[in-house]
Steps between C-alpha positions, in 0.01 A plus 500: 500500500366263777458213259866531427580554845335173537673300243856628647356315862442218272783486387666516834367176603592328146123439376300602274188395738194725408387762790178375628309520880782248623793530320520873610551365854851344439667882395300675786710219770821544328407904561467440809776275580754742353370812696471377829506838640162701565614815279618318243161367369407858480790605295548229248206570343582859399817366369399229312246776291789762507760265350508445134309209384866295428626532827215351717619144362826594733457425848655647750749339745516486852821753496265731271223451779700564791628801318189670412359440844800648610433816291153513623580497860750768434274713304201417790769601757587789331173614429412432907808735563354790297199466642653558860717791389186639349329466802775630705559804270144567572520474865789668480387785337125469685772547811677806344109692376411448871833619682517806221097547642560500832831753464259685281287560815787520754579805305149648472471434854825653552445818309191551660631481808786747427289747366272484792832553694613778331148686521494472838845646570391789273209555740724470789767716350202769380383515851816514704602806216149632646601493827841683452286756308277565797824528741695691284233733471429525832881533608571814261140674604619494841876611450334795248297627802794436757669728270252712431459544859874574573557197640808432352626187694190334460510588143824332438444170662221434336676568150694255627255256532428571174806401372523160715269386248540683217868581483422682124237768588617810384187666724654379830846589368421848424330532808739446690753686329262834532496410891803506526601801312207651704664404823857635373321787436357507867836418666651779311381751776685281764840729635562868637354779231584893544237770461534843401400616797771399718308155647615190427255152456593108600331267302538147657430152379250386766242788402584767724642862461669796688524843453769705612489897523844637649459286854157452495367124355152375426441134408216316337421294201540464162304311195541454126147610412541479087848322377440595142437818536799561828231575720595512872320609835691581791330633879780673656401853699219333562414559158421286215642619166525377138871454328540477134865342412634586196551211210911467593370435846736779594278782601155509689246794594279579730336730754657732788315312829485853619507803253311264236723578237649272187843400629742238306739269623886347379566135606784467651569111629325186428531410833359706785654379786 
């Protein structure tokens, strides 16, 4: 193939000279005087041993030339432009593996901190639902022995303490209910009652009692000793005796101050004055 290749150059310059040491010099200047440009003398080569062996007698013109450097700038400009989206893609995504990182982290961060958060209001929360515990505790242990120890008033206010803070307890609520049935109970006595034996007995609001037998009176005091039972006490004769009221609150019994016998008495106002 190269000795043909060879003859075609021949043939170019119209002789049929025979290729020796110097007469290979004349085709190697006309090479070189037809590609002037650097890249050319790199490419002609590989065309002139891709071409068919007919063709390399055809020499190319300057419009050819101009063409095909033409081509290869494009191509070289071309490839130069791939090669910076390439490396832009890259970077681009390089950019978008480290932001997705660092939101990656953010978030960690983020959940850690929130759960740290939330732990600590749990602890708060746990301790302040201690410390209504303790109160509460201590709040209905001291309105159970007010109470318990008749004092009613007391009793009440504290229930209603109770409630300040815990509007729902049904412990409080009852309480205070039972007071104050106790107390209606109490003030039940309150007004002018009839006994059987001809005296008559003024309960009045403040605590304090009289007796009257036809003209003669006798005051003192009275207490609710046991509401749920209708307990009373009452002092007057300068004697202290027991009444027992009856469950309509209508009746009560008791003791004659002086003959010590059971007498019963009729209410007959609610208001003894």
């Amino acid at each position: 193939m190269f000795a043909s290749g060879r003859d075609n150059v021949e043939g170019w310059r119209g002789s049929n000279l025979l290729f020796n040491n110097k007469t290979c010099l004349t085709p190697l200047n006309n090479m070189k005087r037809f590609y002037k440009k650097r890249f050319l003398i790199f490419y002609l080569p590989i065309l002139v041993f891709l071409s068919p062996v007919n063709n390399i007698a055809d020499t190319p013109s300057d419009e050819e030339l101009l063409k095909l450097e033409q081509q290869i700038k494009h191509q070289e400009a071309e490839q130069e432009k791939a090669k910076q989206r390439a490396a832009e893609e890259a970077r681009r995504k390089a950019e978008e593996q480290k932001l997705r990182e660092e939101h990656r982290k953010l978030e960690e961060e983020k959940q850690v901190i929130l759960e740290k958060q939330k732990q600590e209001e749990q602890q708060h929360a746990a301790e302040e639902e201690k410390i209504k515990e303790e109160k509460l505790n201590l709040l209905m242990t001291n309105a159970r022995n007010a109470e318990h120890n008749k004092n009613f008033d007391l009793a009440i206010n504290i229930y209603n303490d109770v409630l300040k803070e815990f509007p729902d307890n049904t412990t409080a609520i009852s309480g205070i209910e039972r007071i104050k049935s106790v107390l209606k109970t109490c003030e039940s006595i309150i007004g002018v009652w009839s006994w059987n034996n001809g005296a008559k007995t003024l309960f009045y609001e403040n605590g304090t009692v009289k007796s009257i037998a036809f003209i003669i009176k006798s005051e003192g005091d009275w207490k609710c000793i046991d509401p749920e039972k209708r307990i009373f006490t009452f002092n007057t004769w300068s004697s202290e005796r027991k009444i027992i009221m009856s469950e309509d609150h209508m009746k009560i019994e008791s003791i004659d101050a002086t003959l010590g016998t059971k007498i019963t008495a009729d209410k007959l106002s609610d208001d003894p004055y």
